[in-house]
C-alpha positions as CSV (number, residue, x, y, z in Angstrom):
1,X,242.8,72.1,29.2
2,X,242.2,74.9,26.6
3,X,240.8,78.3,27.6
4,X,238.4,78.0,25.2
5,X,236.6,75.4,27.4
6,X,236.8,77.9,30.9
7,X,233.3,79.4,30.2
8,X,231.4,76.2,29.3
9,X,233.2,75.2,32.6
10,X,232.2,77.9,34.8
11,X,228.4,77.9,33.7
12,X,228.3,74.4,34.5
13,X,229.7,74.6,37.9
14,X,226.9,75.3,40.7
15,X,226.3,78.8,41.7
16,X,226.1,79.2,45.4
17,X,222.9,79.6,47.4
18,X,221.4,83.0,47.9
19,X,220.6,84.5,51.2
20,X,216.6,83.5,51.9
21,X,216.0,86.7,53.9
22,X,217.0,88.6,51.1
23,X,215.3,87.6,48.7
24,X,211.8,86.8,50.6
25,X,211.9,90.1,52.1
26,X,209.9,92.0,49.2
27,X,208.0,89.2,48.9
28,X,206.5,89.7,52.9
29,X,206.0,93.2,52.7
30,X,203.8,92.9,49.5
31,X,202.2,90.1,52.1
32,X,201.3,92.5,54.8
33,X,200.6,95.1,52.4
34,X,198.3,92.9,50.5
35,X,196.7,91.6,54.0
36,X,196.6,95.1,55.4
37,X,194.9,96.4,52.4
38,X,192.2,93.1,52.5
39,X,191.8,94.1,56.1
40,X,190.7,97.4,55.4
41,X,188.7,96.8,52.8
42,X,186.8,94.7,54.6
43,X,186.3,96.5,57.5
44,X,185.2,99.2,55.3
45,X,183.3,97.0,54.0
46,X,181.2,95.2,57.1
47,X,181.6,98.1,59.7
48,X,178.0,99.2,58.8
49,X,176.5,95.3,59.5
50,X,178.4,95.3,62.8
51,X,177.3,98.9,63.8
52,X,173.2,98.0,61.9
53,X,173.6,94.6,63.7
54,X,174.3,95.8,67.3
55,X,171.6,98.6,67.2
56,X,169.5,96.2,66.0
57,X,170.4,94.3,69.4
58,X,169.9,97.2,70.9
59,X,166.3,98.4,70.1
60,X,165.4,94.6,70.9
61,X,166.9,94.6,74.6
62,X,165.1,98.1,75.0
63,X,161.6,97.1,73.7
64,X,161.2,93.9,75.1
65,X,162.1,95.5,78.8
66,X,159.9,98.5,77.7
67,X,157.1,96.1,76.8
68,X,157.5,93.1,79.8
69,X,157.3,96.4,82.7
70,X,154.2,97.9,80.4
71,X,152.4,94.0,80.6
72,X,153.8,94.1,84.4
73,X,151.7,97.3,84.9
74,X,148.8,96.4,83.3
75,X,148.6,93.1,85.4
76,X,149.3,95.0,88.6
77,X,146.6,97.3,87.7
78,X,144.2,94.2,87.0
79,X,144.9,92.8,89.9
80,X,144.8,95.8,92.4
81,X,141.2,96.1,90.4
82,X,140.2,92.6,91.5
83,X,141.4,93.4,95.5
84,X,139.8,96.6,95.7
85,X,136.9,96.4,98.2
86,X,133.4,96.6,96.7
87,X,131.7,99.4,97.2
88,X,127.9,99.5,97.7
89,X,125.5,102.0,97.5
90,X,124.5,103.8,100.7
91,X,121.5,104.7,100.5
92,X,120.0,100.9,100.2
93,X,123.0,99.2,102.2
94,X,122.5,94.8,101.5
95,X,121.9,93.2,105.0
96,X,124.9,90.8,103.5
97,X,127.0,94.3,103.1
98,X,130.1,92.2,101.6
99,X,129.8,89.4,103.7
100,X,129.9,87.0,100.9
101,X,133.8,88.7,99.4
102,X,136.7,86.8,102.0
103,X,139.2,89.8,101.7
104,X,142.1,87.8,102.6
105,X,140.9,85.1,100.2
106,X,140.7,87.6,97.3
107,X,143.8,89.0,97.9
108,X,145.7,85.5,98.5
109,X,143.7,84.1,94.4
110,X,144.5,88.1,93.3
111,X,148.0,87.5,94.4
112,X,148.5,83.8,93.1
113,X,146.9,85.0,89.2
114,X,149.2,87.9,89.1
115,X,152.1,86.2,90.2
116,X,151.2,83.3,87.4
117,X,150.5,86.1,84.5
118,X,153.5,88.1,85.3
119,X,156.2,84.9,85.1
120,X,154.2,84.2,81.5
121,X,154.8,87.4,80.1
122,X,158.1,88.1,81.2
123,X,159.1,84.0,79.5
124,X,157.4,84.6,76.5
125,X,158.7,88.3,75.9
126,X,162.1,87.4,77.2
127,X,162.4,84.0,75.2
128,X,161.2,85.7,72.3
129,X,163.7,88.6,72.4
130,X,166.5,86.3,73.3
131,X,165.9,84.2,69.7
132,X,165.6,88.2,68.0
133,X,168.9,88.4,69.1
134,X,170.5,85.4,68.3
135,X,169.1,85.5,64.8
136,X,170.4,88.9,64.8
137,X,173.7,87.9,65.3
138,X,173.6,85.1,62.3
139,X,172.8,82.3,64.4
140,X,171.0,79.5,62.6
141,X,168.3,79.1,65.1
142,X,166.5,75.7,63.3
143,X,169.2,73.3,65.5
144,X,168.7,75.4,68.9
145,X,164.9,75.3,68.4
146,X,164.7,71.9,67.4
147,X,167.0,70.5,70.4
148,X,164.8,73.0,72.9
149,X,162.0,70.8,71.6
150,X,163.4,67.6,71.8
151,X,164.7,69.2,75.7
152,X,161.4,70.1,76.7
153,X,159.6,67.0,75.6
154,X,162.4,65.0,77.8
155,X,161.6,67.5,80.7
156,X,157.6,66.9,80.4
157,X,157.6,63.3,80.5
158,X,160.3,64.1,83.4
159,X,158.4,65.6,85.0
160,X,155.0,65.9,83.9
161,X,153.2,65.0,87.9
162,X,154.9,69.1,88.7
163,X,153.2,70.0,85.1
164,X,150.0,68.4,86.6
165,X,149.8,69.8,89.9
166,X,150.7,73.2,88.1
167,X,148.2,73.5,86.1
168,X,145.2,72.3,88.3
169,X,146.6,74.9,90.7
170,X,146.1,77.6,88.1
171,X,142.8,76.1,87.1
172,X,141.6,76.2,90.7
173,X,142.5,79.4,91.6
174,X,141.1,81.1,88.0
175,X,138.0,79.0,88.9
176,X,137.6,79.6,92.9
177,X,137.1,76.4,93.8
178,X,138.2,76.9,97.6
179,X,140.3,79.9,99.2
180,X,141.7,80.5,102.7
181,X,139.4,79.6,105.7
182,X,136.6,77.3,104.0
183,X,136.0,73.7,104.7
184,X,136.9,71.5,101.8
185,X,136.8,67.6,102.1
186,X,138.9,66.4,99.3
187,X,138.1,62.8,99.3
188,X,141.7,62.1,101.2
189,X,141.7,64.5,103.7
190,X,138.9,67.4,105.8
191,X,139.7,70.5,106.6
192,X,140.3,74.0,107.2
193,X,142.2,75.7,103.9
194,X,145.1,77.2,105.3
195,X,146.7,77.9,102.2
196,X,146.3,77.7,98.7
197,X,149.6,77.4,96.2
198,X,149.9,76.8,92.6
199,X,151.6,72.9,93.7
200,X,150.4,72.4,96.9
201,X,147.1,73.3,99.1
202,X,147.8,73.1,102.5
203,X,144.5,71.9,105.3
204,X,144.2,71.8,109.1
205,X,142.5,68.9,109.8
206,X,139.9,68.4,112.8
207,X,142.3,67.0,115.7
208,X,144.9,69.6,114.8
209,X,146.6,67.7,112.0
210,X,148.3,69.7,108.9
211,X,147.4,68.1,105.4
212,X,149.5,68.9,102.5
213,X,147.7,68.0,99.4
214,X,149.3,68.3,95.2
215,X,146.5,70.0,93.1
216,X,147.0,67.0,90.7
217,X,145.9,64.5,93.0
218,X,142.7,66.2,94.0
219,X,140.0,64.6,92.1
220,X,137.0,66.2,93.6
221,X,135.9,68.9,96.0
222,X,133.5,69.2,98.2
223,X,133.3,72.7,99.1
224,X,131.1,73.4,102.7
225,X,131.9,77.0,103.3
226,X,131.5,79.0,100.1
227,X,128.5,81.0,99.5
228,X,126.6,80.1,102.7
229,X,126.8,77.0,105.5
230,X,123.7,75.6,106.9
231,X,123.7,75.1,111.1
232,X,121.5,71.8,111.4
233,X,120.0,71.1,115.4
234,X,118.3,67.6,116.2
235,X,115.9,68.5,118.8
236,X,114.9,65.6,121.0
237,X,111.8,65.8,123.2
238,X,110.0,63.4,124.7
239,X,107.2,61.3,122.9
240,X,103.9,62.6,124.8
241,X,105.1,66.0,124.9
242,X,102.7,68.3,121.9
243,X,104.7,68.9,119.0
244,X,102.6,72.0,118.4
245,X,103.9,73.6,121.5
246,X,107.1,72.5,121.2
247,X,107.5,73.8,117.6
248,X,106.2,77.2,118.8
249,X,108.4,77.2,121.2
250,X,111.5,76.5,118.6
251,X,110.6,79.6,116.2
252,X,110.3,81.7,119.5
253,X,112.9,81.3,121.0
254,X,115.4,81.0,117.6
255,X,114.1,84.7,116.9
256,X,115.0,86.2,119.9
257,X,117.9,84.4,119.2
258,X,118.5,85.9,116.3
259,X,118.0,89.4,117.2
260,X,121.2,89.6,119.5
261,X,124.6,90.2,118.7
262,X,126.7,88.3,117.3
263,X,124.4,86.3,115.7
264,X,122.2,88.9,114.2
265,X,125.0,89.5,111.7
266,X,125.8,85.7,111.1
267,X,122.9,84.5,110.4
268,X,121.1,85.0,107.1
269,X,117.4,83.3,107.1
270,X,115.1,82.7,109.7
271,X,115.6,79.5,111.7
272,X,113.2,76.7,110.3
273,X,111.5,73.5,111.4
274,X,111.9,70.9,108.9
275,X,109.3,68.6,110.7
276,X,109.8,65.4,112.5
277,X,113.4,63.9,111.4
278,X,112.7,60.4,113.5
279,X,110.5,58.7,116.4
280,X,111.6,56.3,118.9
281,X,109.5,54.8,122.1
282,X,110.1,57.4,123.8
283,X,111.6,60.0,122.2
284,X,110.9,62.5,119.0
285,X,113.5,64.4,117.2
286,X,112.7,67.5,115.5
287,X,115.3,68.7,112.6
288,X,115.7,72.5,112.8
289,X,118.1,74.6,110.1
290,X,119.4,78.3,109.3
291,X,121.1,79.3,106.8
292,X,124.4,81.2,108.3
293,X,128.0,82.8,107.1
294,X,130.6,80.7,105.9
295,X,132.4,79.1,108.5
296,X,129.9,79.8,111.1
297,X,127.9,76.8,111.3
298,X,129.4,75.0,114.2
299,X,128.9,78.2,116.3
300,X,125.2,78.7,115.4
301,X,124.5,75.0,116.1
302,X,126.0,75.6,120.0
303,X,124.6,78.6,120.6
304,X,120.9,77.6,119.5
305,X,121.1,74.7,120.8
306,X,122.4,75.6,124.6
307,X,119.1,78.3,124.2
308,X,116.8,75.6,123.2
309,X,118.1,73.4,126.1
310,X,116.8,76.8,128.7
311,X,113.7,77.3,127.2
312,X,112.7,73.3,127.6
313,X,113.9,73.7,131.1
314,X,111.8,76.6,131.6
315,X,108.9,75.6,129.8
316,X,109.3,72.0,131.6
317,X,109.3,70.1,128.6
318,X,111.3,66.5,129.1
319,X,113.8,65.4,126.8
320,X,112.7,61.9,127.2
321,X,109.7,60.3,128.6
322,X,110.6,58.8,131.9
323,X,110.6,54.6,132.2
324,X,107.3,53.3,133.8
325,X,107.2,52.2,137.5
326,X,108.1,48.5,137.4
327,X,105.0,46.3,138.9
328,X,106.0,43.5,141.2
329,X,105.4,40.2,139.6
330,X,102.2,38.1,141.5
331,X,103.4,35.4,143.7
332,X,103.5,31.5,142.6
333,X,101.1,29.1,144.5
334,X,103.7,28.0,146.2
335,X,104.8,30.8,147.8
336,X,101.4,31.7,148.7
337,X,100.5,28.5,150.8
338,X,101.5,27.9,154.7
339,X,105.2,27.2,155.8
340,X,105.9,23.3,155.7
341,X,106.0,21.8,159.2
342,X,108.8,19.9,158.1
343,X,110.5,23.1,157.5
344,X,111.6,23.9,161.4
345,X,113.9,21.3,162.5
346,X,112.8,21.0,165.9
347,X,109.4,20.6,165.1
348,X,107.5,17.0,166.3
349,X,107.0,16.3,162.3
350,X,111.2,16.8,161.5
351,X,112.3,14.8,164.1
352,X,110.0,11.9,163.2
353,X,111.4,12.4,159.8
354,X,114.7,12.5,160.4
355,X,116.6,9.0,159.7
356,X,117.3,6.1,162.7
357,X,121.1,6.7,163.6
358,X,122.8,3.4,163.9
359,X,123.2,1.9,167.4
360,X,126.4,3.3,169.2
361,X,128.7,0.2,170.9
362,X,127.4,1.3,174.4
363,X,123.8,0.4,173.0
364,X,124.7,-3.0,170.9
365,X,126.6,-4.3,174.5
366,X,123.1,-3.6,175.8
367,X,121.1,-5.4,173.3
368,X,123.7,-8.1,173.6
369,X,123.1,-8.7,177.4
370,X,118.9,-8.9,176.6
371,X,117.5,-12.1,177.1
């Protein structure tokens, strides 16, 4: 081998590897510089979004609490308006004076409305606020709020009988169709309103029974103790006795009756004869009405009633006409002629009647030994 050929040689041999680290190093610390620099910038950059974003956040969460406790106030107010007693004028008092306005009633529908008007408000200022945000933070609300609809179609088909008896409740209570203490008859059950909810109205029925009915399933109402009752008395007397009297008697003795206490105060009109409800043989009822406070019927109709009872008693007017004195039937022919002889045994006209024995053997021995 020449030396001429030792270079050619030695450039076509293979070099030997470099060290990686060494030569990558530069190349990383222009990395971080580059990323520290794109870092920066962009901070730099976005720093007023994040600080304009999160005020904005902020001020949201601060007016919507600001404006649900204002709404909050004003229904409070509203509703301490509609509890407030009503005050009449002095000097020309009502004989009524408020009777018609069931405090706890009011207070109980008062309570019920508010309670319903403050949950609204606070959902729909809430909920509202709560999508602010989220849009506030780059959300795209259009899937959220088209999967809350889908959601609360789902949940109203779910459970649309609780939607029902929800909203009849609120219906009924913003309408006053019954309240606490009146006698409703709801086509299932009679009773004494005990309580009145926005799912559920709760009765006590006559023999003590508690009745808990959904405001959905209430298709009508029969309402007998709001405004005024009626007390209704059946006066029986008997059929001779002069209605004239009797009537007379009624008024008289209803208007002392109403002149004392209690019942001066419960009832509202003066008692009336409605006339002659029905007639039998011997008797004739009278229908008598008043007009008295809710709820008070029952007691009117006792207490007039056990005074009508003294006055009859006093007056000696009968209930009933007594039965006539029975008249003895007139005897039969037969029984009016003599005794049959043949009717005493021992009698001359029995014995000859009375059949031949047959012979005993003593006798037919002695008929034998005849000639």
């Amino acid at each position: 081998m020449s030396w001429s050929g030792l270079p050619a040689l030695l450039s076509a041999a293979p070099s030997p590897p470099a060290e990686a680290p060494a030569l990558r190093l530069p190349t990383s610390a222009s990395e971080v510089s580059d990323s520290t620099r794109q870092a920066a910038s962009w901070l730099d950059t976005n720093w007023q979004n994040w600080v304009e974003g999160a005020v904005r956040i902020v001020i949201i969460v601060v007016l919507a609490l600001l404006l649900r406790a204002a709404v909050r106030k004003l229904i409070s107010q509203f509703i301490h308006r509609m509890t407030r007693e009503p005050q009449g004028d002095e000097e020309s008092p009502s004989r009524l004076g408020g009777l018609l306005v069931n405090t706890e009633r009011r207070q109980q529908r008062s309570a019920a409305i508010g309670s319903v008007l403050r949950s609204v408000a606070s959902f729909t200022i809430m909920g509202t606020a709560a999508l602010m945000v989220l849009s506030a933070l780059g959300m795209d609300l259009a899937p959220l709020l088209a999967s809350a609809g889908v959601a609360g179609v789902a949940i109203g088909f779910g459970a649309r009988n609780l939607v029902t008896d929800f909203l009849s409740g609120v219906f009924m209570i913003m309408e006053d169709q019954y309240g606490v203490g009146d006698e409703i008859d709801t086509g299932v059950a009679t009773g004494t309103v005990l309580e009145v909810g926005l799912r559920v109205t709760k009765l006590r029925g006559a023999n003590g029974e508690i009745w808990y009915i959904r405001n959905g399933e209430v298709k009508r109402i029969a309402n007998m103790s709001q405004g005024w009752s009626t007390a209704t008395v059946d006066v029986q007397v008997g059929y001779r006795e002069p209605l004239d009297r009797v009537t007379e008697l009624i008024l008289q003795t209803a208007e002392r009756f109403a002149k004392e206490a209690p019942w001066d105060e419960v009832l509202w009109d003066p008692v009336e004869v409605l006339g002659v409800e029905s007639v039998a043989s011997d008797t004739v009822v009278l229908r008598v009405q008043a007009r008295t406070m809710p709820g008070k019927a029952v007691l009117v109709t006792r207490g007039l009633r056990q005074r009508l009872k003294t006055a009859f008693d006093e007056a000696g007017i009968k209930l009933k006409e007594e039965a006539a004195a029975s008249v003895p039937a007139p005897a039969s022919p037969a029984d009016a002629l003599p005794p049959s002889a043949l009717a005493d045994p021992a009698s001359a006209r029995s014995l000859a009647a009375r059949p031949i024995p047959p012979p005993t053997p003593e006798e037919q021995q002695a008929f034998g030994k005849l000639p």
